[in-house]
N, C-alpha and C positions, 0 to 999 in steps of 0.2 A: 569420477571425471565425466564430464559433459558434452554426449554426443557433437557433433559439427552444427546438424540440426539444431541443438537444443541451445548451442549456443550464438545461431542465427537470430534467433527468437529477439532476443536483447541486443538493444542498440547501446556504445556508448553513449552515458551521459554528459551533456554538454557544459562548459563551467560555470551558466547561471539555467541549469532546467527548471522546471515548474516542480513548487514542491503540491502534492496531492494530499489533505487533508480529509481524513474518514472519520467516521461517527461510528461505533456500531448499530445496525440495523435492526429494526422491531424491537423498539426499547431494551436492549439488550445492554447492559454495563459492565465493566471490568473494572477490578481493584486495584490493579497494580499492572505497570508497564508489562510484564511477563504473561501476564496473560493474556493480552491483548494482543501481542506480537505470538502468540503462539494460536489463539481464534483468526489471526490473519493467517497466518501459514496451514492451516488447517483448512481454511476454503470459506470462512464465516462472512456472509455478506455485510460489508458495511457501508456507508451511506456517504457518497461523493459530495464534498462545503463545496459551493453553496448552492449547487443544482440538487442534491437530494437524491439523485440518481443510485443506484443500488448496484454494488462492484464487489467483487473479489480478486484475491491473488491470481488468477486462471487470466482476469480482466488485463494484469499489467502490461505483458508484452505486447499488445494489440497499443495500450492506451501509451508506452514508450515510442511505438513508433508514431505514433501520430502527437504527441504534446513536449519529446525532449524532456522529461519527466528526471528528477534529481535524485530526490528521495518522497518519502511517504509517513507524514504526519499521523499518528492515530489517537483522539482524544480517548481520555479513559476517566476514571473518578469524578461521575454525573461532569463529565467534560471540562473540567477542572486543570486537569494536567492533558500533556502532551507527552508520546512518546517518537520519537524522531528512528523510522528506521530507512536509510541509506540503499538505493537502489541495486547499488553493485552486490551486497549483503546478501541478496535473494538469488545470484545466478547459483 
C-alpha cells in the first residue's frame, strides 16, 4: 500500500492527457513489449519524441504534474512497434 506521500506524488489523469512517447536511450533496443516495460520500471533512461531529451520512471511524477500526462508509449523492435503502458499501472 502507498504511503499519503507517495500517493501525493501522482495526479489524476485527465480524460484526454498527453500520451509521452520514449525511445530507449544510447542506442539501446528491446525485443519484446516486456522488456522494455520492465528497462522502464527499472530506471533505464529513455529518450522523450520529439525533443530527445533523456527521462526515466523517477522523471514521471514531476512530468504528470506539469503535462496531465495519460499514459506512456515506448517503442521497442528498431522502433517498430509500440508498447502502450497506462499511467495509473505505475502508482
Amino acid at each position: 500500500m502507498l504511503s499519503a506521500d507517495e500517493l501525493n506524488e501522482w495526479d489524476e489523469p485527465g480524460p484526454r492527457g498527453m500520451i509521452l512517447t520514449l525511445i530507449p536511450a544510447y542506442g539501446r533496443d528491446y525485443t519484446s513489449a516486456k522488456d522494455a516495460h520492465q528497462a522502464f520500471l527499472q530506471g533505464q533512461d529513455f529518450s522523450l519524441q520529439p525533443s530527445g531529451v533523456y527521462t526515466s520512471i523517477r522523471d514521471i511524477p514531476h512530468l504528470q504534474r506539469q503535462h496531465n500526462i495519460e499514459a506512456i508509449h515506448i517503442k521497442y523492435k528498431r522502433r517498430t512497434r509500440t508498447h502502450a503502458i497506462p499511467l495509473w499501472t505505475l502508482r
